[in-house]
C-alpha angles and dihedrals in degrees: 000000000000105000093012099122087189087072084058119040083046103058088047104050090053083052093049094049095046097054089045086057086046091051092053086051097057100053096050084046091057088049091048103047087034088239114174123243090264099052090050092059097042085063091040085052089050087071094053093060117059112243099002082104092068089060104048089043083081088044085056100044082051091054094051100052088050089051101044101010093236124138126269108237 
């Protein structure tokens, strides 16, 4: 693997094209819930810093109950 470009650029691209999918998310998902600008980028905050995402997931779970009144499993 050391000096195989290919392990790396493959790896990567799937990355890449995964966080670009997560940043489209995110922003239906603004639309959806009617998040402000700063809240959106809290969260987008939240998947630049390694498990910061497993804190605000309970956050999230709270906000949809407020919004449909379904419970948070």
């Amino acid at each position: 693997m050391l000096g195989d470009a290919e392990a790396i650029r493959t790896p990567g691209m799937i990355h890449g094209i995964l966080f670009c999918i997560y940043c489209v998310t995110l922003y239906q998902a603004m639309g959806t819930a009617k998040w402000s600008i700063t809240k959106a980028f809290l969260i987008f905050l939240t998947s630049l810093i390694p498990i910061v995402p497993f804190f605000i997931e309970g956050w999230l779970k709270r906000e949809q109950v407020r919004a449909k009144g379904t419970p948070a499993t």
